[in-house]
C-alpha positions as CSV (number, residue, x, y, z in Angstrom):
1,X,8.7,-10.6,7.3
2,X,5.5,-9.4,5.7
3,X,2.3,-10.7,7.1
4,X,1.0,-9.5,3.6
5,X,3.1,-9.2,0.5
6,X,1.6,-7.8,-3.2
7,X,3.3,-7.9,-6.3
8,X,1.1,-6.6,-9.3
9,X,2.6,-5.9,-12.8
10,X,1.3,-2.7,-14.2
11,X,1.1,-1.5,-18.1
12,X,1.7,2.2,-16.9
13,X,4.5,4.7,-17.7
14,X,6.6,5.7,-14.7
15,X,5.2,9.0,-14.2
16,X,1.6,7.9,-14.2
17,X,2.5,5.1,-11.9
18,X,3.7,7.2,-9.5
19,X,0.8,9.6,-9.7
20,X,-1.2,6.1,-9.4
21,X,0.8,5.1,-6.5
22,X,-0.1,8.5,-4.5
23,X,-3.8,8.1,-5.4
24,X,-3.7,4.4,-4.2
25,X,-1.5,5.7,-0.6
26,X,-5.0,8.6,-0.8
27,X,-7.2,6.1,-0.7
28,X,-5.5,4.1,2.1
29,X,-5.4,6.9,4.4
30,X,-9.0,8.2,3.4
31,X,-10.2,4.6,4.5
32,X,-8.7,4.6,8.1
33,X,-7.6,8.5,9.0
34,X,-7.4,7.5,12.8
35,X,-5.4,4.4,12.2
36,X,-2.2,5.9,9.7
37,X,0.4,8.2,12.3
38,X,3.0,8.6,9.4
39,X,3.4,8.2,5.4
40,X,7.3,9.2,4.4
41,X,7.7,9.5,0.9
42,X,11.3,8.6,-1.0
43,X,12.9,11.5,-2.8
44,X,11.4,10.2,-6.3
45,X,7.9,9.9,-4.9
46,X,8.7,5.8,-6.2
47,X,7.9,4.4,-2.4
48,X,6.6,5.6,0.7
49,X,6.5,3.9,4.2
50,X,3.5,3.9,5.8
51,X,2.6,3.2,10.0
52,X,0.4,3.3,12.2
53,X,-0.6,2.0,15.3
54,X,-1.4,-1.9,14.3
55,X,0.6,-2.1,10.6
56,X,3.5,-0.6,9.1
57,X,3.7,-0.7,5.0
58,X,6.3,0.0,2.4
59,X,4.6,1.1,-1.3
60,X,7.0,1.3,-4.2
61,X,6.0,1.6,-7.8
62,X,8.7,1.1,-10.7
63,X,8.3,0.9,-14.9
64,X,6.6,-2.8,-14.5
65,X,5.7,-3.6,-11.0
66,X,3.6,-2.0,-7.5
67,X,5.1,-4.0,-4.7
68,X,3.2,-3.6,-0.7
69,X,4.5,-5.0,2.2
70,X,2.0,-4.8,5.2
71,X,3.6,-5.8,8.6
72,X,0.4,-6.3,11.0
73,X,1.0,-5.6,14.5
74,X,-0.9,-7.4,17.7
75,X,-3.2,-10.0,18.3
76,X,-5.8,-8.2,16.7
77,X,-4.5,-6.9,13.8
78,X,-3.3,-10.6,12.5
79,X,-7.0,-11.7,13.2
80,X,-8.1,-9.4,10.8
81,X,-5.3,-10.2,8.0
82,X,-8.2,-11.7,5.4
83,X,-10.1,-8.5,5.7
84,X,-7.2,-6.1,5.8
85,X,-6.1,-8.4,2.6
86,X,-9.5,-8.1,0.9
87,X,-9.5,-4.5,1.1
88,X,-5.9,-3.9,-0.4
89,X,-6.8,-6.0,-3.2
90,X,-9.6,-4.1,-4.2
91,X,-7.9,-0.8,-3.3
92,X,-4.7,-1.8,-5.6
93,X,-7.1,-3.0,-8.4
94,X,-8.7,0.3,-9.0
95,X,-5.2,2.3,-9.5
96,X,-3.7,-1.1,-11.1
97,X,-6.1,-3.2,-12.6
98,X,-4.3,-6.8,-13.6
């Protein structure tokens, strides 16, 4: 079960959602370099998995929605859900503005 869970309806076409989605998976691994160990992409570049060392993430992007799962991992992590939550949402919002 996610510890945080994002659902955002998007006006874009597929293909510029998926170049969105790559932008937005960028940003995330710009923002902490020393924290992401692995980002997998799915064979239409629609999803990507994402881990590290204190989260694990699943992206996916189809003709209407962006769904992320974030799974936090330890104690610390989890005390840092609201910030970890605040940051996402602002993240998401520039690729996918509501």
């Amino acid at each position: 079960m996610a510890d945080i869970s994002m659902n955002r309806r998007h006006q874009f076409d597929l293909e510029t959602s998926k170049q969105k989605l790559q932008k937005l998976i960028g940003k995330f691994q710009a923002s902490r370099p020393g924290m992401i160990d692995k980002i997998e992409w799915n064979a239409d570049q629609t999803g990507a998995t994402a881990s590290g060392k204190f989260f694990s993430a699943e992206f996916a992007v189809n003709p209407t929605n962006l769904t992320v799962e974030l799974e936090l991992k330890g104690f610390a992590a989890k005390m840092a859900k609201g910030m970890v939550q605040q940051q996402l949402d602002k993240t998401v919002t520039e690729e996918f503005p509501a």
